[in-house]
C-alpha positions as CSV (number, residue, x, y, z in Angstrom):
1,X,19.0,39.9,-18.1
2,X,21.0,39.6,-14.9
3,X,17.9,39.9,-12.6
4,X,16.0,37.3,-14.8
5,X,18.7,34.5,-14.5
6,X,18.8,35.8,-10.5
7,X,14.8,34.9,-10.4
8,X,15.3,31.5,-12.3
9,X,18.5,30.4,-10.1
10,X,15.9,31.5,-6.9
11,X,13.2,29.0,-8.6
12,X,15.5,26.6,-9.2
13,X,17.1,26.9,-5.5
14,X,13.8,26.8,-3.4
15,X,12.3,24.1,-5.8
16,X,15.2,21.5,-5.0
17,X,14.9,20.9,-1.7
18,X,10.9,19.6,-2.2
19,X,12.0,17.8,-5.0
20,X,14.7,16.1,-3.5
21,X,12.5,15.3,-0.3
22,X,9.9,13.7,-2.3
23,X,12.9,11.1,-3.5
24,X,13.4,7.6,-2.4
25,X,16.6,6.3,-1.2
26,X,17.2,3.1,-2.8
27,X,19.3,0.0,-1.5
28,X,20.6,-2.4,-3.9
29,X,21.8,-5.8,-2.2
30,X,22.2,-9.4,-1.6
31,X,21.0,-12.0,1.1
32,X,23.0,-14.8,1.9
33,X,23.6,-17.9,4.5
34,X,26.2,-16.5,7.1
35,X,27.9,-20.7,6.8
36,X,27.8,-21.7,3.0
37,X,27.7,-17.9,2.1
38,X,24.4,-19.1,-0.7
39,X,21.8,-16.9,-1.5
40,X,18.6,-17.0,0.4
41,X,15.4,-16.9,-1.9
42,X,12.4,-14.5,-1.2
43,X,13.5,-13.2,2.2
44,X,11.2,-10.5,3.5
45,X,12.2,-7.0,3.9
46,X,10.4,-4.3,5.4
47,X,10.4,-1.9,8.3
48,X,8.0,-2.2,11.3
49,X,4.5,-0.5,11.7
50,X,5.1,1.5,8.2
51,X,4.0,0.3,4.6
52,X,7.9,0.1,3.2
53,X,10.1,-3.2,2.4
54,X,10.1,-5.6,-0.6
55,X,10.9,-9.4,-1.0
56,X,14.0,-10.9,-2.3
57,X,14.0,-12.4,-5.5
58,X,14.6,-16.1,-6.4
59,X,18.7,-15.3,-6.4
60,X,18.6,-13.6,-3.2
61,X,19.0,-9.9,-4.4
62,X,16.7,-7.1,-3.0
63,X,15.9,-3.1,-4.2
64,X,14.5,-1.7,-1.3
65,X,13.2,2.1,-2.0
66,X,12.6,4.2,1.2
67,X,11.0,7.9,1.8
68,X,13.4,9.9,3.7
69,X,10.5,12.3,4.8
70,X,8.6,8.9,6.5
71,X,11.8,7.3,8.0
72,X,13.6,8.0,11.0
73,X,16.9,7.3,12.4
74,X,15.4,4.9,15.2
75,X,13.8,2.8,12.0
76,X,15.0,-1.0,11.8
77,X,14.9,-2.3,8.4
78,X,14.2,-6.0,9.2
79,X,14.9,-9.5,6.9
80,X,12.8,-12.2,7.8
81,X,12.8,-15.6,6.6
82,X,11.7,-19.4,7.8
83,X,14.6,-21.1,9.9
84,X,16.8,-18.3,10.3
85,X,17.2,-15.6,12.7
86,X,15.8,-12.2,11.7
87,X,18.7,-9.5,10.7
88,X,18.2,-6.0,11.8
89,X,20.1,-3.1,10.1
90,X,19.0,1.3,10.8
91,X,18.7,2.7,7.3
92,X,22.6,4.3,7.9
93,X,24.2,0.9,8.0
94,X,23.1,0.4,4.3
95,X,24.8,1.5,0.9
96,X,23.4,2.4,-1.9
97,X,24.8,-0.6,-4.2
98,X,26.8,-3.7,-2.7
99,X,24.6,-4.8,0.8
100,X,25.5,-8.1,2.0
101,X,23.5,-9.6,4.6
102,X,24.5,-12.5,5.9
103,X,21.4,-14.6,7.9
104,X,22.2,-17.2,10.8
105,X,20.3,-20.5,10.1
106,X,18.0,-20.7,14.1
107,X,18.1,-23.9,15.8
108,X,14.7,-24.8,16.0
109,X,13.9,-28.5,16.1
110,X,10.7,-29.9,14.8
111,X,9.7,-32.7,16.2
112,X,8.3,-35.4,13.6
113,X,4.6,-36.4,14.0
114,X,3.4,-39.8,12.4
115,X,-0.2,-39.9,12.0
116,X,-1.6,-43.7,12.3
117,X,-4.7,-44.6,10.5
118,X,-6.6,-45.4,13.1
119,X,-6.5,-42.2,15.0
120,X,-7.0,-39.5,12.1
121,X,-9.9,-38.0,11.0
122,X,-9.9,-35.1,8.6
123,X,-11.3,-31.5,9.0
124,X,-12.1,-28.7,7.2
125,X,-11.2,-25.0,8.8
126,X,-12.5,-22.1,6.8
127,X,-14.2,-21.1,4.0
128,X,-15.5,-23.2,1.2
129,X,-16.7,-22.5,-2.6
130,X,-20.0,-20.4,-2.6
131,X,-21.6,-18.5,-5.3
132,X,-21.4,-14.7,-3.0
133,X,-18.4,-13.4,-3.0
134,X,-17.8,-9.5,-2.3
135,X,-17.7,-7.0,-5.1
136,X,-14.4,-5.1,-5.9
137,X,-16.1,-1.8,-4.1
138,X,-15.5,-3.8,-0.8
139,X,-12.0,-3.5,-1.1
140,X,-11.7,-0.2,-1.8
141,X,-10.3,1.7,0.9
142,X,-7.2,-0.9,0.1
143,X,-4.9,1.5,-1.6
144,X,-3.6,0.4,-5.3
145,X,0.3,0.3,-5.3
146,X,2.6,-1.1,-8.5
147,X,5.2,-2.6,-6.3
148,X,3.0,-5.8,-4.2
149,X,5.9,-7.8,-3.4
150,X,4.9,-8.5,0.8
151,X,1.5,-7.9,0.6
152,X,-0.7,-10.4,2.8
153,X,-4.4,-11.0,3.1
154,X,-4.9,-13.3,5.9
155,X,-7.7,-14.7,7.8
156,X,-8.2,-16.2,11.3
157,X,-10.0,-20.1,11.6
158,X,-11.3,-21.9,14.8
159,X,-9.1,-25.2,14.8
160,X,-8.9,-28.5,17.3
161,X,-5.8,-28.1,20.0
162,X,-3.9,-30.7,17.9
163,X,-3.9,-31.1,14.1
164,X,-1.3,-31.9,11.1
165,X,-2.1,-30.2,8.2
166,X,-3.0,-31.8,5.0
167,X,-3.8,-28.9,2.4
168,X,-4.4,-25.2,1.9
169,X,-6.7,-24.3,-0.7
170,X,-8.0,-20.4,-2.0
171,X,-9.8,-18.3,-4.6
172,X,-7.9,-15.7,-6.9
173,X,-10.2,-13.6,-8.4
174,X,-10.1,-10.1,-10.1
175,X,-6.4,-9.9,-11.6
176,X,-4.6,-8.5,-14.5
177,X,-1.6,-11.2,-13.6
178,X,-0.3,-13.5,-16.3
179,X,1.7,-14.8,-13.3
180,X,2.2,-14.8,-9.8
181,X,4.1,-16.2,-7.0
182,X,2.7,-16.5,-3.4
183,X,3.8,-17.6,0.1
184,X,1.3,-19.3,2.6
185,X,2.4,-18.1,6.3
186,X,0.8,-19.7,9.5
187,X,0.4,-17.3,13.0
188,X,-1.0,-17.3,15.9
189,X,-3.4,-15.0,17.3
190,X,-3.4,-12.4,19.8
191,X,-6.3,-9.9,20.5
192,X,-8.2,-11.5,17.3
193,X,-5.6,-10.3,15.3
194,X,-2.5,-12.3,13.6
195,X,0.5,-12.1,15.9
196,X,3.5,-14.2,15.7
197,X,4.5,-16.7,12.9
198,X,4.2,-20.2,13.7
199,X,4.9,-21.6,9.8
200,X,8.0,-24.6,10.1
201,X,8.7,-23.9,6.2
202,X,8.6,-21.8,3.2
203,X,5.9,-22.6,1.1
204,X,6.0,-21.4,-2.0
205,X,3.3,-21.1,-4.7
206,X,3.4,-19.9,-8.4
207,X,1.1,-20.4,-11.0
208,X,0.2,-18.9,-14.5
209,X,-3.6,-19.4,-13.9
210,X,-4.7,-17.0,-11.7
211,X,-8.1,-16.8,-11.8
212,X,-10.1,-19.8,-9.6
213,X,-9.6,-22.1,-6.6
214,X,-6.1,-23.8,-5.8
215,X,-5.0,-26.3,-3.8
216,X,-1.3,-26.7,-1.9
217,X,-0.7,-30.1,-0.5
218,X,1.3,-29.6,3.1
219,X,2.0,-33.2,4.0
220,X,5.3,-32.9,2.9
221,X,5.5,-30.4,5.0
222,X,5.1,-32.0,8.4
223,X,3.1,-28.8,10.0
224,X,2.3,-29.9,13.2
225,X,-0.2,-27.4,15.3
226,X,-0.6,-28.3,19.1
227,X,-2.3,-26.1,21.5
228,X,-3.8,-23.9,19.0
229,X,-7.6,-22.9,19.6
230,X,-6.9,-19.9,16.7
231,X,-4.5,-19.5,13.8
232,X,-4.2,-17.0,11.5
233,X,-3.5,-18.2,7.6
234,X,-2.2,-15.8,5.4
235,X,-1.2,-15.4,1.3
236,X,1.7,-13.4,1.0
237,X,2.8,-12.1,-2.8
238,X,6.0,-12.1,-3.8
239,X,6.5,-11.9,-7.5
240,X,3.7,-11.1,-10.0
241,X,3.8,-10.4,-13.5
242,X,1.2,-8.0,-15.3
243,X,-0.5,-9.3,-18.6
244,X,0.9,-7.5,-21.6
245,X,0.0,-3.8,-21.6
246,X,-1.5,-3.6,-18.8
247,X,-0.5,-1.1,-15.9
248,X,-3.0,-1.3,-13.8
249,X,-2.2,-1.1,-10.3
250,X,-3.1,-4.3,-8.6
251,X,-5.7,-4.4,-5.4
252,X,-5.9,-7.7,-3.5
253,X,-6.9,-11.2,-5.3
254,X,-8.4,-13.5,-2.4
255,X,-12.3,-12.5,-2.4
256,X,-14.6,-12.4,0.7
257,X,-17.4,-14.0,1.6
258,X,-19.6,-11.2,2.9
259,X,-20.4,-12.7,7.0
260,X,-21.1,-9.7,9.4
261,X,-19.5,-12.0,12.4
262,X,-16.1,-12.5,10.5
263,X,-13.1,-10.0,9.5
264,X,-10.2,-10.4,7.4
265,X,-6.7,-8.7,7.8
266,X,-4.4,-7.5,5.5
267,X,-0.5,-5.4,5.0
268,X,1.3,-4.0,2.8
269,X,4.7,-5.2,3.7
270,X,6.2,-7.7,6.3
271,X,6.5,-5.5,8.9
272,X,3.9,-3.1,8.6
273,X,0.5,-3.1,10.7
274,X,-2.5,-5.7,9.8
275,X,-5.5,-3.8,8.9
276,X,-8.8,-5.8,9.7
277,X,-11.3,-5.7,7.0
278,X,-15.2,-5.8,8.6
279,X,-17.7,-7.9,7.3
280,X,-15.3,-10.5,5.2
281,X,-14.5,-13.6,5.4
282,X,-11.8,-14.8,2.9
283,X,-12.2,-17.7,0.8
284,X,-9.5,-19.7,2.4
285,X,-9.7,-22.7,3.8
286,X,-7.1,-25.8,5.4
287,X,-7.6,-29.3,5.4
288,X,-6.3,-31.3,8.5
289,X,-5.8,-34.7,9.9
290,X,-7.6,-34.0,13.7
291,X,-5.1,-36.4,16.0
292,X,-6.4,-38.3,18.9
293,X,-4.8,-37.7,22.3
């Protein structure tokens, strides 16, 4: 009897450690302005060059789950949003329950650009509506995950040197949301891949009908682009809701026009690496006002 419960005690002992490996350490938190001390909404958390982080929600409070096997003590868990300064914290700095991060608003100045009628033309950059679009087999070496919040598909457009956008516009296609919530993010482009972000504001997109093309007007917006040959537009998800009984595991949305000259990029979280895509060419596209010099 004594030698049995010796065996089990053994099993139990050399079990644990695996088990406990495999675990996630989870931070519970809240985001806020360092001044006025209010919450920030949907600021992006992840860590760079690996597929972990989350977004905050609409209240500013973030759950961020990390693998202690695939993290290291020289990690920098980064929060990223439009007009502040990002806030960098090493997995030790954080607590279980009770983060606070406070974020300094940056001092970035936009300078306003008024478009006259006489020296505006409109373009189109991108892809428009076609009848081909790419089967869900050309997506799948894009892993399934439950938790999507930070994933981006983005693709890169040929624009004039000096533009002010007018509208954004892409497909959703192949979902099991009832809802979801997306952010449009502008960058520039380095080594035909998307490098730093160039997006003024935080656009923010939710709709219940996801399935089909939509449009986001951006005049209101005031995004000047000057000296751009390239940029990289991306859709970023942030919340999304699951129809009723369903648990699928979601794939990407945006669907691809199959052109062997073009690639699209996606990640799975803000600060992990794009991943070009061959042979794809999103269904994206931006309308612009083309300003005369």
């Amino acid at each position: 009897m004594n030698i049995h419960g010796t065996g089990v005690l053994f099993l139990i002992t050399a079990v644990m450690p695996s088990v406990l490996k495999a675990q996630s350490n989870t931070f519970v938190g809240k985001i806020v302005e360092s001044t006025s001390h209010n919450s920030i909404p949907y600021v992006s958390v992840g860590i760079k060059g690996k597929p972990y982080g989350t977004v905050a929600d609409s209240t500013g409070q973030f759950k961020l789950s990390l693998d202690p096997s695939e993290i290291n003590k020289s990690d920098t868990v980064i929060f990223t949003h439009i007009g502040y300064d990002a806030v960098k914290k090493i997995p030790g700095e954080l607590k279980a329950v009770g983060n606070l991060i406070s974020m300094q608003p940056n001092s970035t100045i936009l300078n306003e650009v008024k478009i006259s009628p006489t020296k505006e033309k409109i373009e189109i950059y991108g892809r428009t509506p076609s009848s081909i679009t790419f089967s869900t087999s050309a997506y799948s070496s894009i892993p399934k995950i439950s938790d999507v919040s930070g994933r981006e598909q983005a693709t890169i457009l040929d624009v004039d040197k000096d533009i002010l956008l007018k509208e954004i516009n892409f497909d959703l296609w192949f979902n099991n949301y009832k809802r979801l919530k997306y952010r449009v993010n502008f960058y520039s482009v380095k080594d035909d891949m998307p490098d730093k972000l160039i997006s003024p504001e935080d656009i923010i997109y939710e709709t219940q009908d996801t399935h089909g093309w939509k449009k986001i007007g951006l005049i209101k917006y005031n995004i000047h682009l000057k000296g751009y040959k390239k940029i990289a537009v991306s859709v970023q998800l942030i919340e999304a809701d699951l129809a009723p009984n369903d648990v699928a595991n979601s794939s990407f949305l945006i669907p691809s026009y199959p052109s062997p000259f073009r690639k699209s990029y996606f990640r799975e979280k803000s600060e992990s690496n794009w991943i070009p895509v061959k042979t794809s060419y999103l269904y994206i596209n931006i309308q612009a006002y083309r300003v005369k010099e």
